[in-house]
VOPAGU-2260 file (C-alpha; in pm, 1 decimal, decimal comma):
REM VOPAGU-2260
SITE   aa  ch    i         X         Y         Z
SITE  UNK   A    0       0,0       0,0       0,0
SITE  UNK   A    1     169,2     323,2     -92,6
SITE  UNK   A    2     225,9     620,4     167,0
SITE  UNK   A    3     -91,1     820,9      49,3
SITE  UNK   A    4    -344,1     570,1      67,2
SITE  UNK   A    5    -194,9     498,8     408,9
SITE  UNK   A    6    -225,4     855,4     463,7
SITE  UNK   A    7    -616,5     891,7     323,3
SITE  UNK   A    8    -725,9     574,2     555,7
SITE  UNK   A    9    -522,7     741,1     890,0
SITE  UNK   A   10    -719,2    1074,9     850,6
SITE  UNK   A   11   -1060,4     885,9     723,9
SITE  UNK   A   12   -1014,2     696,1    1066,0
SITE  UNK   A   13    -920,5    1024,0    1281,3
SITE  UNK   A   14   -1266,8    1160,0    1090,9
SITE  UNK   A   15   -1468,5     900,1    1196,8
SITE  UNK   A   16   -1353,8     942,1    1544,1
SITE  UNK   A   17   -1398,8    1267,0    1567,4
SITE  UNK   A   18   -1753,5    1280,2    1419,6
SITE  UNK   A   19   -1860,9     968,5    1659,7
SITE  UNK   A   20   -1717,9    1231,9    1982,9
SITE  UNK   A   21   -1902,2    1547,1    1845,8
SITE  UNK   A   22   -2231,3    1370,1    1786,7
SITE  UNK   A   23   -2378,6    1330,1    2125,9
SITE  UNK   A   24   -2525,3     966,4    2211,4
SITE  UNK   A   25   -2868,1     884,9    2366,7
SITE  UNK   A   26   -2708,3     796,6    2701,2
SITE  UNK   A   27   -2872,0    1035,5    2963,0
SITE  UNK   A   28   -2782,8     830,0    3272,7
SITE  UNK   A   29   -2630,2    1154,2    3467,1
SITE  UNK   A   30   -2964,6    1279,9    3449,9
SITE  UNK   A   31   -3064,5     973,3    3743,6
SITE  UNK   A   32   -3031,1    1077,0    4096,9
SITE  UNK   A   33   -2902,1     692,8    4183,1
SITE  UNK   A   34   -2648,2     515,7    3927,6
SITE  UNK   A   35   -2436,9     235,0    3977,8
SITE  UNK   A   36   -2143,0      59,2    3769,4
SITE  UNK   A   37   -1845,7    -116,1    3837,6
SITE  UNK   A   38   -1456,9     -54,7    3764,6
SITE  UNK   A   39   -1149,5    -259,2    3678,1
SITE  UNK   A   40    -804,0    -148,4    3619,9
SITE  UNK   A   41    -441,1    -139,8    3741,9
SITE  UNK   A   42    -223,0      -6,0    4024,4
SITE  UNK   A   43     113,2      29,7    4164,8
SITE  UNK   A   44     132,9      81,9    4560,8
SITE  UNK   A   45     417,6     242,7    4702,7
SITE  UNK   A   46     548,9     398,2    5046,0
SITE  UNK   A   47     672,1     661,7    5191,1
SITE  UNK   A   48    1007,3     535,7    5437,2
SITE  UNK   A   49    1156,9     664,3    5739,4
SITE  UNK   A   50    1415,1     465,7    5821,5
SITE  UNK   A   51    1685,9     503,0    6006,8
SITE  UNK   A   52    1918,5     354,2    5725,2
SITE  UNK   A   53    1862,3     459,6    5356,5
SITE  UNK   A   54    1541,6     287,4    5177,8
SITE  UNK   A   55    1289,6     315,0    4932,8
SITE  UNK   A   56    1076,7      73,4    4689,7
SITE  UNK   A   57    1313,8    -127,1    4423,9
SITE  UNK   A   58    1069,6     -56,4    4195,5
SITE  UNK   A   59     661,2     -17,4    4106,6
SITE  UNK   A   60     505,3    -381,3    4038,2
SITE  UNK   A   61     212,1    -351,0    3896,8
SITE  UNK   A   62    -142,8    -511,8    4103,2
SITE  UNK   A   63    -494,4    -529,4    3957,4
SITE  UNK   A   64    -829,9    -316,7    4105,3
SITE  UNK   A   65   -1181,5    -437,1    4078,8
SITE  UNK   A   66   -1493,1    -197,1    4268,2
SITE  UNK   A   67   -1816,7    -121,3    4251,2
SITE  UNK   A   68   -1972,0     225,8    4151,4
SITE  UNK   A   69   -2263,2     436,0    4315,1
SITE  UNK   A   70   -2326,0     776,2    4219,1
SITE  UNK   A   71   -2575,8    1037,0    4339,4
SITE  UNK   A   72   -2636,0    1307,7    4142,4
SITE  UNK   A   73   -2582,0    1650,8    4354,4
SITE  UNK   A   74   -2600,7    1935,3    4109,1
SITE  UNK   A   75   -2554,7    1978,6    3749,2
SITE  UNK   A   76   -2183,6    1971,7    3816,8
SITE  UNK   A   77   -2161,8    1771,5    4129,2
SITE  UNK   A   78   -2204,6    1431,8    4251,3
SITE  UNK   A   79   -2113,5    1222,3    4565,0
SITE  UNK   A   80   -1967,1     894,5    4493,4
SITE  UNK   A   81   -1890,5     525,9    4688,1
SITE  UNK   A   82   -1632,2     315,2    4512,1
SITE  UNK   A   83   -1540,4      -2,0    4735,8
SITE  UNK   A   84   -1309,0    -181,7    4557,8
SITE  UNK   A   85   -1025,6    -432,0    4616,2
SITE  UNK   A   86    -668,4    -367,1    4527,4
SITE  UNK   A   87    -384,4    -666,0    4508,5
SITE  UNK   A   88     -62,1    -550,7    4508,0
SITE  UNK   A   89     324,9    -610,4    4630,3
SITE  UNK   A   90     581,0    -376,3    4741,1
SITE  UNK   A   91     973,3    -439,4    4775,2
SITE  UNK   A   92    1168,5    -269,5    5008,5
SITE  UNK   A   93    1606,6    -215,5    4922,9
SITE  UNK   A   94    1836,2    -103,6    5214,4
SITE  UNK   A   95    2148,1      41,8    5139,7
SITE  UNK   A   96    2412,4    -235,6    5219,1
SITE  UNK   A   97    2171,2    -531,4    5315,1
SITE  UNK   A   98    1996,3    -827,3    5084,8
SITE  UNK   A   99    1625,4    -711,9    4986,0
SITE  UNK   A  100    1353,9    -749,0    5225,1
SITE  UNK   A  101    1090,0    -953,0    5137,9
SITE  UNK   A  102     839,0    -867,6    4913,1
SITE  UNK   A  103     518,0    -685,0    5128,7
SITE  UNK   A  104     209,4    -831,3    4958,9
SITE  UNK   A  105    -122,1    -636,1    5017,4
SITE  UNK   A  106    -478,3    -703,7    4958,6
SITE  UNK   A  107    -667,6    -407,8    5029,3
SITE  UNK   A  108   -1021,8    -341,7    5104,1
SITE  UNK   A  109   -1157,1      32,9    5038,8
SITE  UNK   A  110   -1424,2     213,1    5153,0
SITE  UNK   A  111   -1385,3     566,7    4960,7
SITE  UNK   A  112   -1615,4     851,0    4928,4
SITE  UNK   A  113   -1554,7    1100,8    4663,1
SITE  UNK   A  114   -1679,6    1443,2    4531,1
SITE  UNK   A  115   -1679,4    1419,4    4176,1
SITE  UNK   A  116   -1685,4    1766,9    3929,7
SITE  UNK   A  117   -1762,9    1743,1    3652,8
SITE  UNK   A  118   -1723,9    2017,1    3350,1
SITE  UNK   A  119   -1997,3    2074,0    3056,1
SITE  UNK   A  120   -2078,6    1764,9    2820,9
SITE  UNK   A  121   -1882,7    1806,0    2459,3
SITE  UNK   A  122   -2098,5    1600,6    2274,5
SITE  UNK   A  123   -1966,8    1271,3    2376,7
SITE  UNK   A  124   -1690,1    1346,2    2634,0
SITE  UNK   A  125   -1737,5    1533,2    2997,9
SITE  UNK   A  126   -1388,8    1578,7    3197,6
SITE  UNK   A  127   -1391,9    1558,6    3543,6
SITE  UNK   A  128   -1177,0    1607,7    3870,4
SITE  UNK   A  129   -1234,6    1379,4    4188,0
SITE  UNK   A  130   -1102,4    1406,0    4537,0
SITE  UNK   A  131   -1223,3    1262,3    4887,3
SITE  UNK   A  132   -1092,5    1021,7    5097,1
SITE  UNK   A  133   -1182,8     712,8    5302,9
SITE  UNK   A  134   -1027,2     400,5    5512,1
SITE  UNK   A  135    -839,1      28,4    5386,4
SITE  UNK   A  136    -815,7    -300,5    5561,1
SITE  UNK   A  137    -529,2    -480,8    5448,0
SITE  UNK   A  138    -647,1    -869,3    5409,2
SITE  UNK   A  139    -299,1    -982,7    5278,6
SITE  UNK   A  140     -95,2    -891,4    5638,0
SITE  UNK   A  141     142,4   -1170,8    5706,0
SITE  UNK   A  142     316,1   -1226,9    5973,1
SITE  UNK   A  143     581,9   -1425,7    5869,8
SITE  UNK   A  144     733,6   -1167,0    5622,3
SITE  UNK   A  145    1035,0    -977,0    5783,6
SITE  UNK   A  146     789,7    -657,0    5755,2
SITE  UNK   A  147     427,1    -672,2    5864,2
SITE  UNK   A  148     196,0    -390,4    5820,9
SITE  UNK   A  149     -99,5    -296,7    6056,6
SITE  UNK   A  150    -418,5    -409,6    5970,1
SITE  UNK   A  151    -626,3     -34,8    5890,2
SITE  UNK   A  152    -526,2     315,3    5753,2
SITE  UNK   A  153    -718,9     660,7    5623,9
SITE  UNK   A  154    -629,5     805,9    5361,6
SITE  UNK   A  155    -713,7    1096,2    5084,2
SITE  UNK   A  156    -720,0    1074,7    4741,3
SITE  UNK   A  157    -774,5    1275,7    4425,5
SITE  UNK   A  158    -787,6    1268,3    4069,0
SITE  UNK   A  159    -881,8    1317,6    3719,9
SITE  UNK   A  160   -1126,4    1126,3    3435,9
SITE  UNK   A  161   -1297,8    1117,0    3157,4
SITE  UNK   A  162   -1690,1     994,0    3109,3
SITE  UNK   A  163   -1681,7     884,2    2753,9
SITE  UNK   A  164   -2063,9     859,3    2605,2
SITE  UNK   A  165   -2186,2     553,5    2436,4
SITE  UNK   A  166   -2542,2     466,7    2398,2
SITE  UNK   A  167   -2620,6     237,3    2680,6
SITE  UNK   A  168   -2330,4     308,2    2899,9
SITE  UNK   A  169   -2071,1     519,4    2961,8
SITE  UNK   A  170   -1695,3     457,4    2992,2
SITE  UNK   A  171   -1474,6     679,5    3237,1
SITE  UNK   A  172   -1081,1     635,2    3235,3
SITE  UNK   A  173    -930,3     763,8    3568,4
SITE  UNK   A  174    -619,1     814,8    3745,0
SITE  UNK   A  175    -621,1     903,1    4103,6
SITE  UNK   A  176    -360,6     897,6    4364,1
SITE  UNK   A  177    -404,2     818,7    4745,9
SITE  UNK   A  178    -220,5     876,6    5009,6
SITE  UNK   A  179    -203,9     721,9    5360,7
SITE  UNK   A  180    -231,6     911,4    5661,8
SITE  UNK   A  181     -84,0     697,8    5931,8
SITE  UNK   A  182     215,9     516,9    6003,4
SITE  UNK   A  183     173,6     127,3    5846,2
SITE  UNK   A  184     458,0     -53,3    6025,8
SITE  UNK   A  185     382,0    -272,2    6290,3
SITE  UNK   A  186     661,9    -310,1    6555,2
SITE  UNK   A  187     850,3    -593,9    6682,2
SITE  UNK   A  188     705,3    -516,8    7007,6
SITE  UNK   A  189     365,4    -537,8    6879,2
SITE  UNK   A  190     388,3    -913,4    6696,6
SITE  UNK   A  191     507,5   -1239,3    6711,9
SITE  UNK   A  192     824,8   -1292,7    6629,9
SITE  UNK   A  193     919,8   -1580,3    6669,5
SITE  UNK   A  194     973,0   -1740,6    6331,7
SITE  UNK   A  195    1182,3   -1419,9    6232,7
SITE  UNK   A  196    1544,1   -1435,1    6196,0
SITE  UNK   A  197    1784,0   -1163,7    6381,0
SITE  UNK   A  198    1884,5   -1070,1    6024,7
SITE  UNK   A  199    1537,7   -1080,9    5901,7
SITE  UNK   A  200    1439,4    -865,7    6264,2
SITE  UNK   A  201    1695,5    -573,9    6119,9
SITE  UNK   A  202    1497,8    -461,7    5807,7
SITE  UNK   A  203    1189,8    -369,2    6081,3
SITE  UNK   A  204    1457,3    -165,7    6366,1
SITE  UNK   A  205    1606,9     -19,6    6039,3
SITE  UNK   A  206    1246,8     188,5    6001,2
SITE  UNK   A  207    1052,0     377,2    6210,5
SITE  UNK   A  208     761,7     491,6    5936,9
SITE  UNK   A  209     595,9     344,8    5683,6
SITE  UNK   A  210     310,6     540,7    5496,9
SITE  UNK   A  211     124,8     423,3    5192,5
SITE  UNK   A  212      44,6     553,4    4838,6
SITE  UNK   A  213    -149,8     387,5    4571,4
SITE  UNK   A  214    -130,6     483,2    4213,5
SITE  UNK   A  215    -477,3     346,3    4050,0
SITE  UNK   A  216    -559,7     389,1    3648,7
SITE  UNK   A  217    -894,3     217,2    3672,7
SITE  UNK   A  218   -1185,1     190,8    3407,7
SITE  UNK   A  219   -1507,3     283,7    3503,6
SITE  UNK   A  220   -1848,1     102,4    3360,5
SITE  UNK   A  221   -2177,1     320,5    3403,0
């Protein structure tokens, strides 16, 4: 195929694309005081380190998100959102002259409420900003890994998406960031340590604060 048919198809495409986002579908569902939905999509958790020797995460592995969406409608502009939703993850802590710790796995229960603002619809798109905050329970705790986190945290989070318009549903990419408001790390003093390891015992007295953050691109079904 030579370069300008290539070239013809690519901007026929882009023109079909663009037509399809500037004529508005028949989905109305912000118009409902009550909607629901669900989300899936991807994270990386992370942590903020005070340590006493130099640390910080080896790298971002990335988990997997699943929720459930309920929106109430507010304003024009504003709704109030609940989003539980699990999020799987691992973290991998590096101190500076000692092995790797082990990896910290997390399952994490959420219980977030949001405001969500929204701007005006352009025919099939409608950009928003969310922030609000809420509480985790960490179901993947073990306390046979060199570092153990406590079992509950708060945290805030905010963000940005995108409700895409189709003509039963709507689609909403987003990308929100939380952060943790307490200190995660669970003291030698306050577990069982008795299948730990002096060296394994070090990577815990070598912090004093862990705080988490979780990085979420999810997908949002309406």
């Amino acid at each position: 195929m030579t370069k300008i048919k290539k070239t013809l198809l690519l901007l026929g495409f882009v023109s079909v694309c663009i037509t399809k986002l500037n004529a508005q579908n028949s989905y109305h569902g912000d118009d409902k005081f009550l909607h629901f939905g669900f989300s899936l999509g991807l994270n990386t958790m992370d942590f903020g380190v005070g340590s006493t020797t130099p640390a910080n995460i080896s790298k971002l592995i990335p988990g997997f998100s699943v929720g459930i969406v309920s929106d109430m409608l507010l304003s024009k502009y504003l709704n109030l959102r609940f989003t539980p939703a699990m999020h799987i993850g691992d973290r991998e802590l590096v101190f500076k002259n000692m092995p790797p710790a082990d990896v910290v796995s997390s399952v994490l229960v959420s219980a977030p409420v949001y405001i969500k603002y929204s701007s005006e619809r352009y025919g099939n798109i409608r950009p928003y900003l969310i922030g609000g905050g809420g509480v985790y329970v960490d179901l993947g705790r073990d306390s046979d890994k060199s570092i153990m986190l406590r079992p509950f945290d708060t945290f805030f989070e905010f963000g940005v998406g995108c409700d895409i318009y189709f003509d039963f549903f709507k689609l909403a990419p987003e990308l929100k960031l939380a952060l943790g408001m307490n200190n995660m790390l669970t003291p030698l003093t306050d577990r069982d340590t008795g299948n730990l390891t002096d060296a394994e015992k070090q990577y815990t007295m070598a912090l004093n604060k862990l705080t988490s953050r979780l990085i979420t691109l999810t997908f949002n079904f309406e």
